[in-house]
C-alpha positions as CSV (number, residue, x, y, z in Angstrom):
1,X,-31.7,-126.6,139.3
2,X,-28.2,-127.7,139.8
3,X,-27.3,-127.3,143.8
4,X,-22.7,-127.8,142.8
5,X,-23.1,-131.7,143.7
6,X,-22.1,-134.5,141.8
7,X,-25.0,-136.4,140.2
8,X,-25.0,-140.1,141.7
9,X,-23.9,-141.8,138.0
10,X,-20.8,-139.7,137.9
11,X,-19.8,-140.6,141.4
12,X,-20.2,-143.8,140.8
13,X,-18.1,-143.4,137.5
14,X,-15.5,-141.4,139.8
15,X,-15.0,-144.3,142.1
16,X,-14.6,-146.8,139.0
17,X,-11.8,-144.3,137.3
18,X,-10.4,-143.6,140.9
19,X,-10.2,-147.8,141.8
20,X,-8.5,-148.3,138.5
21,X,-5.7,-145.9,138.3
22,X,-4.8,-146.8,141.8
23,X,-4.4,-150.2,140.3
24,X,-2.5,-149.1,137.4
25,X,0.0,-146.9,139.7
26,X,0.3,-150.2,141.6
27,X,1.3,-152.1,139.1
28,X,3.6,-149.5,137.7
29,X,5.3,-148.4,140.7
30,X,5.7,-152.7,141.1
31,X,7.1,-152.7,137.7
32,X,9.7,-150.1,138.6
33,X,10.9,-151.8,141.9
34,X,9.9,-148.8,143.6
35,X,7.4,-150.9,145.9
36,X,7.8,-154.3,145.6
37,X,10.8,-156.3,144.1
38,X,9.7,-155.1,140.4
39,X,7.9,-158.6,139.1
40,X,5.5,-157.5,137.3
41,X,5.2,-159.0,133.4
42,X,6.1,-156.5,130.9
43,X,2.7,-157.3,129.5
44,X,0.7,-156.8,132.2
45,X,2.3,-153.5,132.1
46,X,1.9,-152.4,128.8
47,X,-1.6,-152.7,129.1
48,X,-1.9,-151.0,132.0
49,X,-0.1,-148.0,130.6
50,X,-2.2,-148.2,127.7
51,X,-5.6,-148.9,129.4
52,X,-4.6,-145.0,131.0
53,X,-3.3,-143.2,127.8
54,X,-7.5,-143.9,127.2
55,X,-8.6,-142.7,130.3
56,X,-6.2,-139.4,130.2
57,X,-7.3,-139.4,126.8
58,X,-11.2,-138.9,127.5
59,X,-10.3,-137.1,130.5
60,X,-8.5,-134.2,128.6
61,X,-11.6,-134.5,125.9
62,X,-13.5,-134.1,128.9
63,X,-11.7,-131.4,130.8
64,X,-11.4,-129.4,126.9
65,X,-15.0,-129.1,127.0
66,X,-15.2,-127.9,131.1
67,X,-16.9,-124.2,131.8
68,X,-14.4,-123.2,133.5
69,X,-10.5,-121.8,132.3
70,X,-8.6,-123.9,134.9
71,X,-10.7,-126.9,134.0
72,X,-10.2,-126.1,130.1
73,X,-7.1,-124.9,129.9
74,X,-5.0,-126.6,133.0
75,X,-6.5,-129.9,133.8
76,X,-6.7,-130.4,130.0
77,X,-2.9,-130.1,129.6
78,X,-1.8,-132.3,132.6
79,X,-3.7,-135.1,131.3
80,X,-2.5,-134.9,127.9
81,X,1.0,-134.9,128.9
82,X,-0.3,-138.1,131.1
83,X,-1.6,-139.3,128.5
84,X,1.9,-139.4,126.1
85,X,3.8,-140.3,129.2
86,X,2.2,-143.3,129.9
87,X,2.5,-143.8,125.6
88,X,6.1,-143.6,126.3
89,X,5.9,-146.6,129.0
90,X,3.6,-148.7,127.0
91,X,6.1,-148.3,123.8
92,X,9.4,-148.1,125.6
93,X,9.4,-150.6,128.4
């Protein structure tokens, strides 16, 4: 019976997701001078912009497959625009 709680492995895979794109924003708000004085290798970046085109890639797989419209049908489209935005960093920086 399912009580509306996270199970413990997709917490745990929430924290890991949530620890790593508050990384990458780090490092791409760096790169852009926005905090920081904008150091950041252009490698380093490119990486990191393509390390989250994957996650907002499985994300909207994820979200395409949800129960629920909102889920399905909104979450699914904010990632994939995520997802070609941070293409468009990783390509264009």
């Amino acid at each position: 019976m399912n009580d509306g709680t996270l199970p413990a492995k997709y917490r745990v895979a929430s924290v890991i997701s949530g620890v790593v794109l508050l990384g990458v924003l780090w490092l791409i708000l760096a790169a852009g001078g926005v905090i920081g004085r904008g150091s950041v290798p252009d490698g380093a970046l490119t990486v990191s912009a393509w390390v989250l085109v994957g996650l907002f890639l499985l994300n909207t797989l994820g979200n395409l497959r949800g129960r629920h419209p909102l889920e399905r049908w909104g979450f699914s489209a904010i990632t994939a625009v995520l997802a070609v935005r941070c293409a468009a960093i990783a390509v264009y920086r």
